[in-house]
N, C-alpha and C positions, 0 to 999 in steps of 0.2 A: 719517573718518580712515582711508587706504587703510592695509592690514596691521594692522590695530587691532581689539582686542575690549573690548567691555564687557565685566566680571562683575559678579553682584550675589551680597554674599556678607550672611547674618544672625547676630547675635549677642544673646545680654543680659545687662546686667548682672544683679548683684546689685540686687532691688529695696528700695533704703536710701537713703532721700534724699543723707544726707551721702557716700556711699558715688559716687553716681549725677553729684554737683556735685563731689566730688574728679576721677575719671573725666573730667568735661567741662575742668575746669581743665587735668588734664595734655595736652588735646587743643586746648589755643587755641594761636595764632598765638604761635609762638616758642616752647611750651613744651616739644615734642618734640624730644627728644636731637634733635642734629643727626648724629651715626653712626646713628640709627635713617633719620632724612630721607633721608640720603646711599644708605644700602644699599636702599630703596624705589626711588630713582630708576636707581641704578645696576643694579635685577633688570630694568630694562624697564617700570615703570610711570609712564604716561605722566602720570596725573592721579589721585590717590584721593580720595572724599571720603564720609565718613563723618555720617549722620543719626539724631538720636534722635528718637522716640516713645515718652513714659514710659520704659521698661527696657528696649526694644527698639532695639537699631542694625543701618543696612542701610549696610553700604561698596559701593560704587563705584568698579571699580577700570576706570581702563582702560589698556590695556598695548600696548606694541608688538607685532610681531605673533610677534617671537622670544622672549616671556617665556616664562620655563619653572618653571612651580612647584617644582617638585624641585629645581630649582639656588637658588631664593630658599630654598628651607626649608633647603638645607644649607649654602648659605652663611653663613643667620643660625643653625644650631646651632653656628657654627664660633667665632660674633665672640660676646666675654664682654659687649659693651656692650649688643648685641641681647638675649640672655641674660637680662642683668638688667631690662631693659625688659619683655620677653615676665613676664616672673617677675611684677613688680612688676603688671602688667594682667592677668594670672590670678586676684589676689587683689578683682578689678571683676567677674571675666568667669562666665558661666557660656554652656553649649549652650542653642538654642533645644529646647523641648520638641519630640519629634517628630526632632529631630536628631541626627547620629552625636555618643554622647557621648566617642568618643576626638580628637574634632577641637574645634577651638576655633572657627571661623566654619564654617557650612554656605552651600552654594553654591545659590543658591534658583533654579529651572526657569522659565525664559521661556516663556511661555501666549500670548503676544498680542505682536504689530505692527502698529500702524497701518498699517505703510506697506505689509502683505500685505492689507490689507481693502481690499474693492472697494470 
């Protein structure tokens, strides 16, 4: 995708079973507000998608090549629906160990490309 970047960002939740299958539910097909959907698409992300392992999630974000995180974060402190969404997944979410604990996803360091090995 020309102008385009992958990010790979880490999260976990709370390790609670009930906690962990609430969490998955608010994340199927059709369950997220659709002001939350809208304002993802509309910072410039082209595709996200989000993976568990046990209490471990990795997003996958990839974005056009004008995303600008600062305008997404301040967009969404602006709008009350984002707001109470962020709010409501706080009460799932914790920092990866090891991670800044003022941030809520850490942006994890690319190590390897196939397509750089001879």
């Amino acid at each position: 995708m020309t102008g385009s970047a992958t990010q790979v960002l880490l999260l976990d939740l709370k390790d609670e079973p009930a906690a962990i299958a609430a969490y998955d539910g608010w994340h199927a097909a059709g369950a997220v507000p659709a002001a939350v959907v809208a304002s993802i698409r509309a910072a410039g992300i082209r595709d996200m998608r989000i993976f568990r392992a046990g209490a471990r999630l990795v997003m996958l974000l990839d974005t056009d090549a004008g995303f600008d995180p600062a305008a997404k974060a301040a967009s969404d402190s602006a709008d009350p629906e984002i707001q109470a969404w962020e709010r409501m997944m706080d009460g799932f979410q914790q920092p990866i160990p090891g991670g800044d604990p003022t941030a809520k996803w850490t942006a994890a360091t690319r190590i390897f490309g196939l397509s750089e090995q001879p």
